[in-house]
PQR file of N, CA, C, O and H, with PARSE charges and radii, in Angstrom:
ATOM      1  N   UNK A   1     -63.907  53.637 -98.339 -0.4000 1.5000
ATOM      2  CA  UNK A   1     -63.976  53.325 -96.927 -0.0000 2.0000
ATOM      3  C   UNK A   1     -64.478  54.565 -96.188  0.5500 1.7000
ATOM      4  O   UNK A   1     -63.978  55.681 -96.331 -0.5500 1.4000
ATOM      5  N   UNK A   2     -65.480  54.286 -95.406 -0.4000 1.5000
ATOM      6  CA  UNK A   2     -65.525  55.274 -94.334 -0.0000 2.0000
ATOM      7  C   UNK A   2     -64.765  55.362 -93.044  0.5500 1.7000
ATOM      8  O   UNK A   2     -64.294  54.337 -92.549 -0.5500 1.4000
ATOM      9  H   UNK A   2     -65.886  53.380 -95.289  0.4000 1.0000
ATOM     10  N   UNK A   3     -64.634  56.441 -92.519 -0.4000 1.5000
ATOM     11  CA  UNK A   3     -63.841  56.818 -91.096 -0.0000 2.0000
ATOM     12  C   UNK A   3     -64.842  57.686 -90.538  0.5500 1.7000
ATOM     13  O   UNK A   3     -65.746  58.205 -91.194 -0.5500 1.4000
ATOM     14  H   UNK A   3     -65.017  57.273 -92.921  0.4000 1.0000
ATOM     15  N   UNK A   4     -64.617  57.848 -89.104 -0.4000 1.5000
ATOM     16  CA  UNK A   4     -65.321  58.300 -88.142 -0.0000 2.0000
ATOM     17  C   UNK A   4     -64.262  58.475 -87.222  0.5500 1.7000
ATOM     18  O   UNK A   4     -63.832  57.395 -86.816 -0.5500 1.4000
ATOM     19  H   UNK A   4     -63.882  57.427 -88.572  0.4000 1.0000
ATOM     20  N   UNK A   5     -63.635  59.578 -86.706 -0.4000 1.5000
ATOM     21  CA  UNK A   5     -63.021  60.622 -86.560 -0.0000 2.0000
ATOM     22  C   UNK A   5     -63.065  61.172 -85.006  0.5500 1.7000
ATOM     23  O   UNK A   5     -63.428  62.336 -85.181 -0.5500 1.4000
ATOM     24  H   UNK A   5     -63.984  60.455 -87.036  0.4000 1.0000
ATOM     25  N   UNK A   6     -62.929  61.024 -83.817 -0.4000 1.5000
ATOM     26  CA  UNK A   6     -63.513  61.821 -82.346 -0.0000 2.0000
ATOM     27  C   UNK A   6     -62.380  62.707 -82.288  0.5500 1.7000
ATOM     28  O   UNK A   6     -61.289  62.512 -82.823 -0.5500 1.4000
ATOM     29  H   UNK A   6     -62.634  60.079 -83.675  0.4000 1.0000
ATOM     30  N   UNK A   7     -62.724  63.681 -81.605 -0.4000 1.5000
ATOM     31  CA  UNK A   7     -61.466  64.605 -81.272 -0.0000 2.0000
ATOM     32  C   UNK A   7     -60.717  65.371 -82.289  0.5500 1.7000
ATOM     33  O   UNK A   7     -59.558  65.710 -82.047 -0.5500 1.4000
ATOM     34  H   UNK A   7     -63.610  63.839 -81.170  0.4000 1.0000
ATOM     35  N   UNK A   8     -61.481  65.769 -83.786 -0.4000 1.5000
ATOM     36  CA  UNK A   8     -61.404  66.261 -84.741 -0.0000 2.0000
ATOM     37  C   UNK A   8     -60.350  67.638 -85.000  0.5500 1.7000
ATOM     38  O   UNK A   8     -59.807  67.975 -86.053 -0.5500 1.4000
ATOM     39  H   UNK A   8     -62.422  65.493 -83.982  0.4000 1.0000
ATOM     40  N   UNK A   9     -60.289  68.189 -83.851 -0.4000 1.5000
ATOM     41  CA  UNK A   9     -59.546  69.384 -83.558 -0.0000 2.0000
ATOM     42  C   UNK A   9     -58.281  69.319 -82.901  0.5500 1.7000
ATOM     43  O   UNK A   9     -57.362  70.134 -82.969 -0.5500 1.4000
ATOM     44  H   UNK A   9     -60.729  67.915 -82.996  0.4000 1.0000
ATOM     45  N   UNK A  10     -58.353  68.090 -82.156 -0.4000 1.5000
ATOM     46  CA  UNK A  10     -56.940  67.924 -81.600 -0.0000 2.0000
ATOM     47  C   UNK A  10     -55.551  67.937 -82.343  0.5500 1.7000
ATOM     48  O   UNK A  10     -55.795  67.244 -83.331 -0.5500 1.4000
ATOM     49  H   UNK A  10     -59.100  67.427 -82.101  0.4000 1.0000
ATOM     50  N   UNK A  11     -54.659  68.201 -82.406 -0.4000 1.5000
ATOM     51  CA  UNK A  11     -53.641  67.881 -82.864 -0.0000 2.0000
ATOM     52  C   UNK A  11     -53.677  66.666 -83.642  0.5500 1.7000
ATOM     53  O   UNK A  11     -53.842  66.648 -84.862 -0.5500 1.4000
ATOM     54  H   UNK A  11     -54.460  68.764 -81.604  0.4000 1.0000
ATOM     55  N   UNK A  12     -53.563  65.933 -83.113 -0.4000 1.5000
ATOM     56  CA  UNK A  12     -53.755  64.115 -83.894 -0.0000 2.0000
ATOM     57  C   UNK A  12     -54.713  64.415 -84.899  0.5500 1.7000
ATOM     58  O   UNK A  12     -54.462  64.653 -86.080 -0.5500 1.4000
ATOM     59  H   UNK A  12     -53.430  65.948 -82.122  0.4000 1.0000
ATOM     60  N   UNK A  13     -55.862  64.387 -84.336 -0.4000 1.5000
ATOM     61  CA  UNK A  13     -57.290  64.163 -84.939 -0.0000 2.0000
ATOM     62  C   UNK A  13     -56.966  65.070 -86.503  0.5500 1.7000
ATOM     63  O   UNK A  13     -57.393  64.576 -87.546 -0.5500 1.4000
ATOM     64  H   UNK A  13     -56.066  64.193 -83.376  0.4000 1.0000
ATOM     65  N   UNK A  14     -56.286  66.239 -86.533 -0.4000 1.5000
ATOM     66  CA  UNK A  14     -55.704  67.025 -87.539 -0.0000 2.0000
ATOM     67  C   UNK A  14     -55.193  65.761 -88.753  0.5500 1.7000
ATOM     68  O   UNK A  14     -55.768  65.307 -89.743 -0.5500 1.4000
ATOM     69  H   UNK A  14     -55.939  66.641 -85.685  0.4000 1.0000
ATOM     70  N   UNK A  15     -54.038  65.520 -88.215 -0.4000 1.5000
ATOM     71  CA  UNK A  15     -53.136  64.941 -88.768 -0.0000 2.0000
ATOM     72  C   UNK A  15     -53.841  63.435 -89.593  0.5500 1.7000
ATOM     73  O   UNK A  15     -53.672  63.127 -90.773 -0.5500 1.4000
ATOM     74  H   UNK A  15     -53.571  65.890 -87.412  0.4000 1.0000
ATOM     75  N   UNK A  16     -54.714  62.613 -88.463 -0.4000 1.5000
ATOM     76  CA  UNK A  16     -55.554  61.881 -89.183 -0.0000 2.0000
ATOM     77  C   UNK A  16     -55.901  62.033 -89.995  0.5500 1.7000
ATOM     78  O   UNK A  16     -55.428  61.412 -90.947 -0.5500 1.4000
ATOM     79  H   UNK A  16     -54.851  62.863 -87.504  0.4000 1.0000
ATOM     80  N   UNK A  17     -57.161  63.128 -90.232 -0.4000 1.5000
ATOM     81  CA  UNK A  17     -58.491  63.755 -90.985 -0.0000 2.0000
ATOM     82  C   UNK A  17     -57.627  63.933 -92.475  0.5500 1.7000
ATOM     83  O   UNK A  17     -58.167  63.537 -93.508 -0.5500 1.4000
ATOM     84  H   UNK A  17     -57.545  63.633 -89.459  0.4000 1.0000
ATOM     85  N   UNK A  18     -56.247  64.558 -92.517 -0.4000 1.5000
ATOM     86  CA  UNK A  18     -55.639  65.102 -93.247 -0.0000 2.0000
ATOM     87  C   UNK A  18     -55.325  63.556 -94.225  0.5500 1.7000
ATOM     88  O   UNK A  18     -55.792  63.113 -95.274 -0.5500 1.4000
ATOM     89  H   UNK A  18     -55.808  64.880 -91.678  0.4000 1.0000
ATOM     90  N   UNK A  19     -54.269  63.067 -93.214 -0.4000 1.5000
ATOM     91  CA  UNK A  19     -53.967  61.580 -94.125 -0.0000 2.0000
ATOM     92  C   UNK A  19     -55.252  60.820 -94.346  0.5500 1.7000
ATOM     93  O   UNK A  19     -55.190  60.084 -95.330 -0.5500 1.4000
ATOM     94  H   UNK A  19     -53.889  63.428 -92.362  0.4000 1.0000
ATOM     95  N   UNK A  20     -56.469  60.797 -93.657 -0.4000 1.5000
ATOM     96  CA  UNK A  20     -57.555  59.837 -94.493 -0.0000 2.0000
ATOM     97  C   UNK A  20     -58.191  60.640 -95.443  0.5500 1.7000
ATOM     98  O   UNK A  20     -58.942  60.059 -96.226 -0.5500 1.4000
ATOM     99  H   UNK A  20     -56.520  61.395 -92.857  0.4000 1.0000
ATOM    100  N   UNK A  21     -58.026  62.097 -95.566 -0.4000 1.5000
ATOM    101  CA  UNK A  21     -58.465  62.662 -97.125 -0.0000 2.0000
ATOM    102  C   UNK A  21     -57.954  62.076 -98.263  0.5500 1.7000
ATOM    103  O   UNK A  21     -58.602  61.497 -99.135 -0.5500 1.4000
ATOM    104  H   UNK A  21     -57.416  62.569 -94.929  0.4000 1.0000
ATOM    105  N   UNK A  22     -56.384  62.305 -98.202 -0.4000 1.5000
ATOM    106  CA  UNK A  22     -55.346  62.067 -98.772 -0.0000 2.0000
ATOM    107  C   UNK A  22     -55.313  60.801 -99.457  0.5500 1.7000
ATOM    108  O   UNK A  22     -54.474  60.696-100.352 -0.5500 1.4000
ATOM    109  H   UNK A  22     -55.857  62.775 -97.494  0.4000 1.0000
ATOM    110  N   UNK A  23     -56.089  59.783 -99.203 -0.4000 1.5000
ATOM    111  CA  UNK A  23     -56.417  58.390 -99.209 -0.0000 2.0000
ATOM    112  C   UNK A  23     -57.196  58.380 -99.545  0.5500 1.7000
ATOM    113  O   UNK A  23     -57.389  57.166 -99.600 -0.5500 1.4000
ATOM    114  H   UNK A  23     -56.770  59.868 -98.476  0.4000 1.0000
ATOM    115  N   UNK A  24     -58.250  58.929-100.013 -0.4000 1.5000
ATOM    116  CA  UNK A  24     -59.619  59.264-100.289 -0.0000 2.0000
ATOM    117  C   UNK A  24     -60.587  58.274 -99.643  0.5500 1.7000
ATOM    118  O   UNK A  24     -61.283  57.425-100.199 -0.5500 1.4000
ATOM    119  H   UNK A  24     -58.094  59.916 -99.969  0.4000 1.0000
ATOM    120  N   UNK A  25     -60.456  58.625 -98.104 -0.4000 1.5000
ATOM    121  CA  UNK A  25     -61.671  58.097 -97.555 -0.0000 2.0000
ATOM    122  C   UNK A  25     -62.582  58.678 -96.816  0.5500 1.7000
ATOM    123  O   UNK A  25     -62.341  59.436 -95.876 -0.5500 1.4000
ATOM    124  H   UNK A  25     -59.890  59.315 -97.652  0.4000 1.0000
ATOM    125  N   UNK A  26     -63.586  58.373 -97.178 -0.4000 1.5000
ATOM    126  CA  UNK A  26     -65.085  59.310 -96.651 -0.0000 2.0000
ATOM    127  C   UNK A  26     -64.809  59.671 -95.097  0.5500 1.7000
ATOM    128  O   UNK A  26     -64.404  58.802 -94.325 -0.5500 1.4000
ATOM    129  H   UNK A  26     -63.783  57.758 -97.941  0.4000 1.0000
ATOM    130  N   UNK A  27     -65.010  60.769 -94.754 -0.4000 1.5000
ATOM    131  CA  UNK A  27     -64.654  60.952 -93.117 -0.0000 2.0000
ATOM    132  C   UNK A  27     -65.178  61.840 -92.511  0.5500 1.7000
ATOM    133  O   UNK A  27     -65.116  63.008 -92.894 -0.5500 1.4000
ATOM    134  H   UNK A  27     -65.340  61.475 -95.382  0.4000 1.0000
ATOM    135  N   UNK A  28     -65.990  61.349 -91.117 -0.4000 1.5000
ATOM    136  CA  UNK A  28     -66.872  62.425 -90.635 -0.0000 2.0000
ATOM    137  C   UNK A  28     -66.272  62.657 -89.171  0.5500 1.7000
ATOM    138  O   UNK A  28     -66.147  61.925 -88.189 -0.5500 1.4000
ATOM    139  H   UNK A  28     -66.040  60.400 -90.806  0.4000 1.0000
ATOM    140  N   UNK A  29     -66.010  63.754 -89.396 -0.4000 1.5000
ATOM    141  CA  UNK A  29     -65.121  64.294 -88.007 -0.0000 2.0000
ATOM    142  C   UNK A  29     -66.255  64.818 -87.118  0.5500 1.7000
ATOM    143  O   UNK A  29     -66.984  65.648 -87.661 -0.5500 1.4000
ATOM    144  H   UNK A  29     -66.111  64.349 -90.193  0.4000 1.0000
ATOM    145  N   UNK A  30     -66.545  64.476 -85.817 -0.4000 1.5000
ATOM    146  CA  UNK A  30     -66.845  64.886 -84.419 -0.0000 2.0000
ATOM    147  C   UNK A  30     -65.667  65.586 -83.748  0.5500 1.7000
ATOM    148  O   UNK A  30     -64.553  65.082 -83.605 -0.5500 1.4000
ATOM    149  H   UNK A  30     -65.953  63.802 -85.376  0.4000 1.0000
ATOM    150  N   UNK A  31     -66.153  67.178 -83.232 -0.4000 1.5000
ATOM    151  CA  UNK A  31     -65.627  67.765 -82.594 -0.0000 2.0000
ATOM    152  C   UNK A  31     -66.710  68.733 -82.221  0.5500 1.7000
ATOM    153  O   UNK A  31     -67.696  69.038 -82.892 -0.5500 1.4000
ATOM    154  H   UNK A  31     -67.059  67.587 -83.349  0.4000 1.0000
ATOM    155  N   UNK A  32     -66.313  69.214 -80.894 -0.4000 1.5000
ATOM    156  CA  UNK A  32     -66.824  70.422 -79.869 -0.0000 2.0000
ATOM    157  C   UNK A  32     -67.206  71.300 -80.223  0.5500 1.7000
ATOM    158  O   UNK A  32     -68.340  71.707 -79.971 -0.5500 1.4000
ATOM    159  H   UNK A  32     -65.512  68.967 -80.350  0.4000 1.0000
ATOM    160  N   UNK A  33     -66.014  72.119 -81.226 -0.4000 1.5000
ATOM    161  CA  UNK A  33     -66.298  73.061 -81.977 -0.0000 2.0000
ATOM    162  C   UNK A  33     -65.493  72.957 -83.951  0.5500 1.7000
ATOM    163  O   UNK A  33     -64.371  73.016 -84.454 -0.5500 1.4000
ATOM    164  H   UNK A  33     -65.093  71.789 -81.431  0.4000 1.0000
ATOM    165  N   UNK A  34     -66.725  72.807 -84.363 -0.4000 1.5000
ATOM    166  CA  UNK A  34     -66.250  72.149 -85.670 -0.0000 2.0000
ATOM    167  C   UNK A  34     -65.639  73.374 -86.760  0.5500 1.7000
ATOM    168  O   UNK A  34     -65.437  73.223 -87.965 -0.5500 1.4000
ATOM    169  H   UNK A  34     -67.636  72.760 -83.954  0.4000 1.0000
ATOM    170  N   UNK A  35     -65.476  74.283 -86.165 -0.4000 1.5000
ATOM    171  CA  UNK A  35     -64.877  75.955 -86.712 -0.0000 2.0000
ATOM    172  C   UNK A  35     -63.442  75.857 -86.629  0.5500 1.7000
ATOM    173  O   UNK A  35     -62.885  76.844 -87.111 -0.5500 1.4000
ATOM    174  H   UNK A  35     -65.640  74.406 -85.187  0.4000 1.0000
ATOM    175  N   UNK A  36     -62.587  74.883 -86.120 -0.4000 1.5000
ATOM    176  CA  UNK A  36     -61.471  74.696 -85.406 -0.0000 2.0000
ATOM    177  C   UNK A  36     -60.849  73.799 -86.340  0.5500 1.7000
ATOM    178  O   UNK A  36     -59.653  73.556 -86.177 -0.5500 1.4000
ATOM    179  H   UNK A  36     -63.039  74.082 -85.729  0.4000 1.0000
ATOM    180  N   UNK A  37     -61.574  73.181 -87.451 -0.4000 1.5000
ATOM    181  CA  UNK A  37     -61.472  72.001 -88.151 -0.0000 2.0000
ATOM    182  C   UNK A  37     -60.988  73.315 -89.645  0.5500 1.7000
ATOM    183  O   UNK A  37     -61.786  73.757 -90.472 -0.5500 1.4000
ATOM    184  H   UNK A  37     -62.545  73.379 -87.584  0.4000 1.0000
ATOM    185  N   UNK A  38     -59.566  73.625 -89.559 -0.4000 1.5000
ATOM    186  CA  UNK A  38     -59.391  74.987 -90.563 -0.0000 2.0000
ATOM    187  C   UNK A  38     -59.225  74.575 -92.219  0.5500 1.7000
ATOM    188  O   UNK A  38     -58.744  75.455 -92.933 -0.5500 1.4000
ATOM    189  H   UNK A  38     -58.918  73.266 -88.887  0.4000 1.0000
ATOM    190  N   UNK A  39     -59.620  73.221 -92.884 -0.4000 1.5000
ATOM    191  CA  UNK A  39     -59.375  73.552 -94.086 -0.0000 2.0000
ATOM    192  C   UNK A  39     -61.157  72.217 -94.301  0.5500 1.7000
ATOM    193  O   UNK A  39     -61.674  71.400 -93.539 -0.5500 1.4000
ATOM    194  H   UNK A  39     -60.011  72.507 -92.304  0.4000 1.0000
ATOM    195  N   UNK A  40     -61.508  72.736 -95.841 -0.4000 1.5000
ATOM    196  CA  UNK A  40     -62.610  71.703 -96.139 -0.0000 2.0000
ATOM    197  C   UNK A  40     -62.329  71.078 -96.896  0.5500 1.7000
ATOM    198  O   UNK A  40     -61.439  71.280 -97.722 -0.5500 1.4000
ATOM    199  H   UNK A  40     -61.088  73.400 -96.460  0.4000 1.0000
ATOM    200  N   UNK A  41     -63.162  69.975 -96.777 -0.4000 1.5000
ATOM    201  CA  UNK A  41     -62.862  69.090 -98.347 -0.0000 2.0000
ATOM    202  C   UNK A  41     -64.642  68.384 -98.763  0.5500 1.7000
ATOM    203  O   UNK A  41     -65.689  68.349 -98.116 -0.5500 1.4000
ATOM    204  H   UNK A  41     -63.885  69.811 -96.105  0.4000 1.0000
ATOM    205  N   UNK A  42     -64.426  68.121 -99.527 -0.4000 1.5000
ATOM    206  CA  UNK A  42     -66.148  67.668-100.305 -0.0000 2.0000
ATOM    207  C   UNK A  42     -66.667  66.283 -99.647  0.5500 1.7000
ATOM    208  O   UNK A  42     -67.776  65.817 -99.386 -0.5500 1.4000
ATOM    209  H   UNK A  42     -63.575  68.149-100.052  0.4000 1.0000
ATOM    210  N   UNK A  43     -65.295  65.842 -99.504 -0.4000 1.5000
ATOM    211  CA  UNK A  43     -65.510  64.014 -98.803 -0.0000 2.0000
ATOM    212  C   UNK A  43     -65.671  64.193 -97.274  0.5500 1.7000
ATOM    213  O   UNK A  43     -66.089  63.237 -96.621 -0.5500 1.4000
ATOM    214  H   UNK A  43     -64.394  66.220 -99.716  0.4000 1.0000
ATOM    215  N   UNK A  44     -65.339  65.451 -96.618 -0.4000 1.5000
ATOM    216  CA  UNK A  44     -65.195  66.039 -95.378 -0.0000 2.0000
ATOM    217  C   UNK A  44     -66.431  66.226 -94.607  0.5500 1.7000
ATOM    218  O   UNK A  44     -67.066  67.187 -95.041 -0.5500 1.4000
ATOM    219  H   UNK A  44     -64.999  66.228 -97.149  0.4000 1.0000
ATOM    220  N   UNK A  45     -67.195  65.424 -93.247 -0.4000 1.5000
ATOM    221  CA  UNK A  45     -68.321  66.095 -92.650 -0.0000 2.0000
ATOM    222  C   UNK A  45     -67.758  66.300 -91.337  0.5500 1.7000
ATOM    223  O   UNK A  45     -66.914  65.616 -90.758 -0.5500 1.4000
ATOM    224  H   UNK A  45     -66.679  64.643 -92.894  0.4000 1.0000
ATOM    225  N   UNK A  46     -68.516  67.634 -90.850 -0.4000 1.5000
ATOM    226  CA  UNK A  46     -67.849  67.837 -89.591 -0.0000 2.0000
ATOM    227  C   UNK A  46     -69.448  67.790 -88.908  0.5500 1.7000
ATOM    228  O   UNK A  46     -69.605  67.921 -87.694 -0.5500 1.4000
ATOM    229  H   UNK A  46     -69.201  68.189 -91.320  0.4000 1.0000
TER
END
């Protein structure tokens, strides 16, 4: 499954990104500043 992600840096948007890795689903996070987004993953686009 893919996800698509807004607000990537927020608190939430964290917590999301984290549990839809975790799940292994493809996920492309949008954020402002995508440096803020502090860990990577391979399935991960910022």
């Amino acid at each position: 499954m893919n996800l698509t992600i807004f607000g990537g840096t927020a608190e939430t948007g964290i917590l999301v990104i984290k549990k839809a890795l975790e799940a292994e689903y493809r996920v492309t996070a949008f954020a402002r500043n995508p440096a803020k987004i502090s860990f990577q993953d391979k399935i991960l686009k910022s």
